[in-house]
PAKELO-800429 format. One record per residue (C-alpha): x, y, z; residue in one letter; residue number from 1. Coordinates in Angstrom, 1 decimal, padded with zeros to 4 digits. Each point is the difference from the previous one (the first is absolute). Example, Ala and Ser with C-alpha at 12.3 -4.5 7.8 and 13.67 -1.06 7.14 Angstrom:
// residues 2
> 012.3, -004.5, 007.8, a, 1 .
> 001.4, 003.4, -000.7, s, 2 .
//
This chain:
// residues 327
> 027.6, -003.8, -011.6, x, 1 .
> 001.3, -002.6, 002.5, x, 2 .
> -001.7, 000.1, 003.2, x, 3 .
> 000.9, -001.7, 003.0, x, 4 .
> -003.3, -000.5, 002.3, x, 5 .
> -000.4, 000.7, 003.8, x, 6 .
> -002.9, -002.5, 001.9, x, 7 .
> -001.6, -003.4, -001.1, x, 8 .
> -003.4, 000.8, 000.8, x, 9 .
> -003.3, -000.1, -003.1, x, 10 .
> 000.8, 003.4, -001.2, x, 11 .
> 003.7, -001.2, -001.0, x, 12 .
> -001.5, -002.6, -001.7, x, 13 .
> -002.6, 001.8, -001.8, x, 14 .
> 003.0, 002.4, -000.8, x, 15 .
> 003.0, -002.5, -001.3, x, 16 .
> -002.8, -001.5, -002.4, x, 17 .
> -000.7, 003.2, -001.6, x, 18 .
> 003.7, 000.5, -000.4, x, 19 .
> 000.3, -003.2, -001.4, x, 20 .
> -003.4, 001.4, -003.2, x, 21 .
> 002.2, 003.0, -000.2, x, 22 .
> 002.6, 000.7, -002.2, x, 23 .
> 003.8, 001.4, 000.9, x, 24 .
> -000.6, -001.0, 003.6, x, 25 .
> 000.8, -002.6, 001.8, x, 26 .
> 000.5, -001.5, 003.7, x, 27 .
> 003.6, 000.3, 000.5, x, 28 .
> 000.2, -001.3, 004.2, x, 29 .
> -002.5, -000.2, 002.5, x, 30 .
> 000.8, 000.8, 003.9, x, 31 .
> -001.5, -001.5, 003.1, x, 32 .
> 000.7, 000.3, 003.6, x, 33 .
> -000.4, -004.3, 000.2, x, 34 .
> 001.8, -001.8, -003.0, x, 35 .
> -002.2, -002.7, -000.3, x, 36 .
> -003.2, 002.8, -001.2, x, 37 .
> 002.6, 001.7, -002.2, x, 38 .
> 000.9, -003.0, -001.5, x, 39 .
> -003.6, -001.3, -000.5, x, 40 .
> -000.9, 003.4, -001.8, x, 41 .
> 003.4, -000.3, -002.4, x, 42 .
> -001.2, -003.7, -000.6, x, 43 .
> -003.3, 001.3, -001.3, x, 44 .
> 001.7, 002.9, -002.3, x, 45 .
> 002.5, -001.7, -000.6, x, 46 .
> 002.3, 002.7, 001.4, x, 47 .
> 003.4, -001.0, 000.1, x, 48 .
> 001.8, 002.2, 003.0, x, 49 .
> -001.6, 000.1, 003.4, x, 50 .
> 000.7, 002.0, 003.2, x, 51 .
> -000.7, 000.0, 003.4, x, 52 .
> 002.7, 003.4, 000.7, x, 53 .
> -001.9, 002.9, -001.6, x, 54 .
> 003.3, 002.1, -000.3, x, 55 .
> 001.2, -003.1, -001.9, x, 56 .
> -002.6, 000.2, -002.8, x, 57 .
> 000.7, 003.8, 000.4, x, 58 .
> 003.4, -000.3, -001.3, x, 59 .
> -001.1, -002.6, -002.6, x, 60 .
> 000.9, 001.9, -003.6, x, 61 .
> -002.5, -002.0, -001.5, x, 62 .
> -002.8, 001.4, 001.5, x, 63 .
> -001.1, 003.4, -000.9, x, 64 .
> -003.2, 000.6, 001.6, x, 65 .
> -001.4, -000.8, 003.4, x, 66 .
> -003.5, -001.2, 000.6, x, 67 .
> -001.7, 000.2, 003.5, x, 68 .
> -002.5, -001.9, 001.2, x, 69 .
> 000.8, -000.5, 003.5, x, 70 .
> -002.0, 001.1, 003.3, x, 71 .
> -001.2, 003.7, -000.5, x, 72 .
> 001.8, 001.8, 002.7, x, 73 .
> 003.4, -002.0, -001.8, x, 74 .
> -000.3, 002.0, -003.3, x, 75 .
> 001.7, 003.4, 000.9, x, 76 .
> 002.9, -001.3, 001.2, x, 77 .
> 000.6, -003.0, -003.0, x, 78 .
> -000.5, 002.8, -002.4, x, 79 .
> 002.1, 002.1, 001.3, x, 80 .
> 002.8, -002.6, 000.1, x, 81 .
> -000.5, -001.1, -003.0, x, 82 .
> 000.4, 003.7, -001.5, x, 83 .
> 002.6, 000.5, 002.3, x, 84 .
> 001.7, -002.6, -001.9, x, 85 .
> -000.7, 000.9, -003.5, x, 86 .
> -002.9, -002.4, -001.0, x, 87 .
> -003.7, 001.5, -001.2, x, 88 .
> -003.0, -000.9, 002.1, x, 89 .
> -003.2, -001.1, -000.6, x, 90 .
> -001.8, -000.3, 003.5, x, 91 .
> -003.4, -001.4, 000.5, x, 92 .
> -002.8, 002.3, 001.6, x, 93 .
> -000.2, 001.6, 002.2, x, 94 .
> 002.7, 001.6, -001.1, x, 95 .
> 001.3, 000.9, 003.1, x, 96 .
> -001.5, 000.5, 004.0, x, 97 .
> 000.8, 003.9, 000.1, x, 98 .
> -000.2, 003.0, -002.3, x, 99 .
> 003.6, 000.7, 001.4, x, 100 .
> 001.0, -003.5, -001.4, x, 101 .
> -001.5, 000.8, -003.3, x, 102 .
> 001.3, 003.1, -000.3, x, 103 .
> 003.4, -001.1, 000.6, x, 104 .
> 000.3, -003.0, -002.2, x, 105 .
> -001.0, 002.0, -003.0, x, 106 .
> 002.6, 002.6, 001.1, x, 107 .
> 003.1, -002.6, 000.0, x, 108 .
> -001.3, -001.7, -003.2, x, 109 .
> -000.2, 003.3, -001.6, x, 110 .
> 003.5, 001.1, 001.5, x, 111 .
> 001.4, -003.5, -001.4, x, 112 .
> -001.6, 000.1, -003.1, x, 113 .
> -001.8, -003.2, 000.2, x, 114 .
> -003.5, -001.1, -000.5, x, 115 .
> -002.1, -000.7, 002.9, x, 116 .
> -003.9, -001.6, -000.7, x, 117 .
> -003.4, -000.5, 002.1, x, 118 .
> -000.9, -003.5, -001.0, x, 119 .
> -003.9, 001.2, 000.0, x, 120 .
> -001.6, -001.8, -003.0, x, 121 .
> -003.2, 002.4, -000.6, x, 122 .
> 002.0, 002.8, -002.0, x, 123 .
> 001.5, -002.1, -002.3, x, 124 .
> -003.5, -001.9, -001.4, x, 125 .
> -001.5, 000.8, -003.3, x, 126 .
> -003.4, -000.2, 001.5, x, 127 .
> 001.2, 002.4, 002.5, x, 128 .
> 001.9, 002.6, -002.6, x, 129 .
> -003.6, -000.3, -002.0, x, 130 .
> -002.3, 001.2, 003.1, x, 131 .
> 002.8, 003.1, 000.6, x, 132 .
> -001.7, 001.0, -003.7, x, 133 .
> -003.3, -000.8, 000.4, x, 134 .
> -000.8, 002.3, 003.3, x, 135 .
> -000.7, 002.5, -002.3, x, 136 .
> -002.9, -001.7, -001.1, x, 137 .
> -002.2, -000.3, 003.1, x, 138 .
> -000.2, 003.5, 000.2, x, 139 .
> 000.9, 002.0, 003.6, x, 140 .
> 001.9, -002.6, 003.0, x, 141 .
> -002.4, -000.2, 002.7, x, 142 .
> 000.4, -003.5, 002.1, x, 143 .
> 002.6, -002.1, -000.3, x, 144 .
> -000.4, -003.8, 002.2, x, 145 .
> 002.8, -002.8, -000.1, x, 146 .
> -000.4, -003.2, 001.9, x, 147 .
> 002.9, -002.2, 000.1, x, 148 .
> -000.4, -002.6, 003.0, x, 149 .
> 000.8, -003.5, 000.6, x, 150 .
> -000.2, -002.2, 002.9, x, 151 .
> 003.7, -000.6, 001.5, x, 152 .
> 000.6, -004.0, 001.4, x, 153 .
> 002.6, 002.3, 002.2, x, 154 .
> -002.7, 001.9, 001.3, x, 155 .
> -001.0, -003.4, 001.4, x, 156 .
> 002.8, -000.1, 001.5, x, 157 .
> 000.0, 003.8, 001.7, x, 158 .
> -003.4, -001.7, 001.5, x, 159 .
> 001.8, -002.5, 001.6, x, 160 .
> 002.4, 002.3, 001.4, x, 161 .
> 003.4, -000.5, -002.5, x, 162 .
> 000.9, 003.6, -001.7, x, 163 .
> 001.9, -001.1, -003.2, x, 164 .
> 001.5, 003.3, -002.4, x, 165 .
> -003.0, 001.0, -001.8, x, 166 .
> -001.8, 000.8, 003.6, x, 167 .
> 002.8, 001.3, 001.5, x, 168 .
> 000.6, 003.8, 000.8, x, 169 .
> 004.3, -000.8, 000.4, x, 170 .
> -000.4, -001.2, -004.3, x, 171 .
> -002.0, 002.8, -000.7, x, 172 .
> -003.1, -002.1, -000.7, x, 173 .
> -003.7, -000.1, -000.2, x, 174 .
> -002.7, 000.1, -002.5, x, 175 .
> 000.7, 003.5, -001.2, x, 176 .
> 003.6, -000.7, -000.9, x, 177 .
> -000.4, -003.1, -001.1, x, 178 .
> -003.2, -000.2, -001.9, x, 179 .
> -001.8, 003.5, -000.4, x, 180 .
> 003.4, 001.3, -001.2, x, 181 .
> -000.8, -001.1, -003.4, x, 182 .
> -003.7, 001.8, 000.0, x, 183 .
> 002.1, 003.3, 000.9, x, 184 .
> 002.6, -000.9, -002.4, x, 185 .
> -003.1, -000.2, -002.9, x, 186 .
> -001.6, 003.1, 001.1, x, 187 .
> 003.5, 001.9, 000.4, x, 188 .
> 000.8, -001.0, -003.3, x, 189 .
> -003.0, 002.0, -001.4, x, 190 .
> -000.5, 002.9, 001.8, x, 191 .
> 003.3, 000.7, 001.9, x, 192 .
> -000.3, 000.7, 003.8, x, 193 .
> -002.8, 000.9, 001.7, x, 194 .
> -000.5, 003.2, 001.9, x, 195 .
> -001.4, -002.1, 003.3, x, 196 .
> 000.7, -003.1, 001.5, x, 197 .
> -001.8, -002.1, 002.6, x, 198 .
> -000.4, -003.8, 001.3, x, 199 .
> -002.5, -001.8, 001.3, x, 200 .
> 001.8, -003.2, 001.7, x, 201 .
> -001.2, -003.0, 001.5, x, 202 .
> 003.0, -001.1, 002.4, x, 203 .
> 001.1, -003.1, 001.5, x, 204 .
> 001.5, 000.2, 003.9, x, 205 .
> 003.7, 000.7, -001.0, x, 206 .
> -001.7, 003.6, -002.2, x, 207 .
> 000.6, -001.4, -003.2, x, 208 .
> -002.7, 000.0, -002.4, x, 209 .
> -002.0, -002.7, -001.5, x, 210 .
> -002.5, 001.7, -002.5, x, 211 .
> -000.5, 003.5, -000.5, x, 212 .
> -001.9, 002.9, -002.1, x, 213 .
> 003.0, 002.3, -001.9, x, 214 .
> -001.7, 003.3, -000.5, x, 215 .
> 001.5, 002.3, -002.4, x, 216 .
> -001.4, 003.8, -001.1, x, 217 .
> 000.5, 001.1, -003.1, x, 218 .
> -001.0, 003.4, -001.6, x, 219 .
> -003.7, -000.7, -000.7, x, 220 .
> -000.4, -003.7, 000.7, x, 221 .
> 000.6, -002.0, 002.8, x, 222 .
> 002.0, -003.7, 000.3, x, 223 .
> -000.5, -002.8, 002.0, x, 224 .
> 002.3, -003.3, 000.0, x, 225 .
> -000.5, -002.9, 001.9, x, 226 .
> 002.5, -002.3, 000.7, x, 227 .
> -000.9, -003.4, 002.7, x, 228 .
> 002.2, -002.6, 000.5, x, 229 .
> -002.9, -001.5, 003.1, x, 230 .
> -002.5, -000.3, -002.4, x, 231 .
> -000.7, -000.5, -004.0, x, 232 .
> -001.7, 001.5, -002.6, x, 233 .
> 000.1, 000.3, -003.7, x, 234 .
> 002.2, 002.4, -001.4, x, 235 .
> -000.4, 002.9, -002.0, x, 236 .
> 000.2, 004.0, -000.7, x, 237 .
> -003.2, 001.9, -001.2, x, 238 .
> 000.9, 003.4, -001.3, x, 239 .
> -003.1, 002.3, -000.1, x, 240 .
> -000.5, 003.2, -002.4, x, 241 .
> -002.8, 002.2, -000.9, x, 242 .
> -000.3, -001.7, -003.3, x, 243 .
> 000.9, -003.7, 000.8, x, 244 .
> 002.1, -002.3, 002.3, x, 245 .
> 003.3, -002.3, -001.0, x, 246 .
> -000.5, -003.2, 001.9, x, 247 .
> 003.4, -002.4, 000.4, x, 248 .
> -001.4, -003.3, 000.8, x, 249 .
> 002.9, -001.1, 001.5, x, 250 .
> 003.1, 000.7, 003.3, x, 251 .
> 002.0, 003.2, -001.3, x, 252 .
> 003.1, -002.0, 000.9, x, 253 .
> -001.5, -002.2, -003.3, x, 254 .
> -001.8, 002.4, -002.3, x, 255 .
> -002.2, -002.9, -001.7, x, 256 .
> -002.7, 001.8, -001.8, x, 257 .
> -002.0, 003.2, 000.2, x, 258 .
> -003.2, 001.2, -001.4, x, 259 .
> -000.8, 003.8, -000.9, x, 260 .
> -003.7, 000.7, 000.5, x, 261 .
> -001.2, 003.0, -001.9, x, 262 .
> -003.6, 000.5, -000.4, x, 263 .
> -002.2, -002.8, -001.2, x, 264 .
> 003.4, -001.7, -001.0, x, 265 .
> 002.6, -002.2, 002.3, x, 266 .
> 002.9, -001.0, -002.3, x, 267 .
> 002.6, -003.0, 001.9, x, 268 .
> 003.5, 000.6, -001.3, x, 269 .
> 003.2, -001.9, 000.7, x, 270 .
> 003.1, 001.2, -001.9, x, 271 .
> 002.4, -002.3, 002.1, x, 272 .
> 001.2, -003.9, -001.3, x, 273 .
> -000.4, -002.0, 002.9, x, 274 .
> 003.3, -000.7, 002.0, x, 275 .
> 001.7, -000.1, 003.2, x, 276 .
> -000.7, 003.3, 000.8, x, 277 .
> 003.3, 001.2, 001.2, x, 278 .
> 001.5, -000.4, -003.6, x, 279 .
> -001.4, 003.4, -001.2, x, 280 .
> 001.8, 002.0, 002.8, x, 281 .
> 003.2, -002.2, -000.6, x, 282 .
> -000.1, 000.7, -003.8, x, 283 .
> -000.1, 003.9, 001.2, x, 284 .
> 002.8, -000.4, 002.0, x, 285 .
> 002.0, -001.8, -002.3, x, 286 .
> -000.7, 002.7, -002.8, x, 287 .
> 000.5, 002.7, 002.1, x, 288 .
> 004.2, -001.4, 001.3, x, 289 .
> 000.5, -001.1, -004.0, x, 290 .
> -000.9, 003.6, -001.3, x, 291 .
> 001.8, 001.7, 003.1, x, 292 .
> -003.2, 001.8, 000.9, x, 293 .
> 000.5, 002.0, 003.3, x, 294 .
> -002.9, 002.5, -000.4, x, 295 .
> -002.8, -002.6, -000.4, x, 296 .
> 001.5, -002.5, 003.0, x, 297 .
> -000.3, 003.7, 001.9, x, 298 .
> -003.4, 000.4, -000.7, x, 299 .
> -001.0, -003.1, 001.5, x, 300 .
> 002.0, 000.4, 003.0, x, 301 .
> -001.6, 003.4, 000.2, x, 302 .
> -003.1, -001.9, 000.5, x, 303 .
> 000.9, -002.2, 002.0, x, 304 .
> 000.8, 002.4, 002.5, x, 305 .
> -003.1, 001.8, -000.2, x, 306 .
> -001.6, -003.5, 001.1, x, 307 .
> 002.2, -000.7, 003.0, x, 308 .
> -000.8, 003.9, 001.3, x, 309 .
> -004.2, -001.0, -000.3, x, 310 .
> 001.0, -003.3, 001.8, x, 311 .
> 002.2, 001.5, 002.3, x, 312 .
> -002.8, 002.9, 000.3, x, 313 .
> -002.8, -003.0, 000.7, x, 314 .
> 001.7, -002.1, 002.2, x, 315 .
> 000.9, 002.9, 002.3, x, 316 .
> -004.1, 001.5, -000.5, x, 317 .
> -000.9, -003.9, 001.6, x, 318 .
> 002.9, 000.3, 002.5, x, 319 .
> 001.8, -003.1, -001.4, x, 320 .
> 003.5, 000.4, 000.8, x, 321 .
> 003.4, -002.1, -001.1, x, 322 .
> 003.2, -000.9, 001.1, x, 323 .
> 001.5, 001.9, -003.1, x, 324 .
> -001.9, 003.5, 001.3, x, 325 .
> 002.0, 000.3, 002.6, x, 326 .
> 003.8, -000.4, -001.9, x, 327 .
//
């Protein structure tokens, strides 16, 4: 896999040095609006080709696969160049600002046969793929809780008036999309979608939120995520059955630890090496291009869709409204 990157931001970072742990991928070119950022990123990878034209790198034959990371309401439109042009995607979460969006990426990647990937760390973990077959354990679902909040230094600066991307409705931001994502991600990933949907925002002036309570129903249990990016709090999911509970001490955008309490007797497992935790999901991706595998890469975009509809379902039950819902 040769991947040519989009944005210079912490995420591309935390992504180009799990490239770099991973075999039969590498960090072909990197592309920047401002050369000076995109040649500041190479120097650190040492990435040899740089851009500042995206239909440049576009038409580079030594990249095969495009990875997004740029402003949230940007990744429709990237992706769908990029597959437009013959290169694979992998685009950072949220996926996309739109069900519409969603839906039609997976449709042009599917009519040009290439492979198109969620960059959403949680599935990929050990830790995570161990819980999936512990549930059975604790007996009947009946409460599932996720807090995953941390205090923003840009929500600082929404208090003092300036609206960077992550707090603005025109890139599709706010706390839900940007942070409590990952909680509906982790539940998603093990029950599927829920049969109910609401959210209980806390909004800044412009109506997009800050922090918020993600409630999902679920035949016979009930879900609630939380997701602040005005406020912190430790991080973790409790999942609670009428035999026991499994406990991950950690953000489900991580997947640390857990502990499965049954009984008298609370066992903490950790089946994951510790790593930069975007190098499972990259290994995935990798394995899934080598060995041609369309039907699994499907399955994960399948889910990925069902988590932009609850999104898209939440922020319209809060009456937080983009730019990209009215295209």
């Amino acid at each position: 896999m040769k991947i040519g990157t989009i944005g210079t931001g912490n995420i591309v970072h935390t992504f180009l040095e799990a490239v770099r742990a991973t075999e039969n991928v590498e960090c072909t070119a990197v592309y920047s609006r401002k050369e000076e950022t995109a040649r500041q990123l190479a120097g650190v990878f040492q990435v040899k080709q740089i851009y500042t034209d995206y239909e440049k790198m576009l038409s580079d034959d030594n990249v095969d696969f495009i990875y997004i990371a740029s402003p949230n309401s940007l990744h429709f439109e990237q992706a769908k160049k990029a597959l437009q042009s013959g290169k694979n995607v992998i685009c950072e979460k949220p996926f996309t600002s739109t069900v519409q969006e969603a839906a039609a990426l997976i449709e042009l990647a599917a009519e040009n046969n290439l492979f198109l990937f969620e960059a959403i760390t949680t599935l990929y973990f050990p830790n995570f793929i161990k819980i999936k077959e512990m549930l059975a354990s604790i007996g009947d679902l009946k409460v599932v809780q996720c807090n995953y909040s941390q205090y923003s230094s840009r929500y600082d600066k929404l208090l003092e008036g300036e609206v960077t991307n992550v707090f603005d409705p025109a890139f599709s931001g706010g706390a839900l999309t940007d942070i409590n994502i990952c909680n509906a991600h982790f539940v998603t990933g093990l029950f599927g979608q829920p049969q109910q949907v609401t959210y209980l925002a806390n909004k800044a002036s412009n109506g997009i939120d800050t922090s918020g309570i993600l409630m999902m129903k679920y035949p016979g249990f009930v879900c609630e995520c939380v997701g602040a990016k005005d406020s912190a709090s430790p991080s973790f999911a409790v999942l609670q059955g009428t035999k026991g509970y499994i406990r991950l001490n950690s953000s489900s955008n991580e997947c640390l630890s857990f502990e499965v309490g049954t009984g008298d007797k609370v066992q903490t497992s950790n089946v994951q090496q510790p790593a930069n935790r975007m190098t499972f999901e990259i290994a995935a991706f990798e394995k899934m291009y080598a060995q041609g595998d369309t039907k699994t890469s499907r399955m994960y975009l399948e889910h990925s869709l069902g988590v932009i509809k609850t999104i898209t379902a939440a922020r319209q039950d809060a009456g937080i409204v983009f730019a990209a819902d009215s295209q």
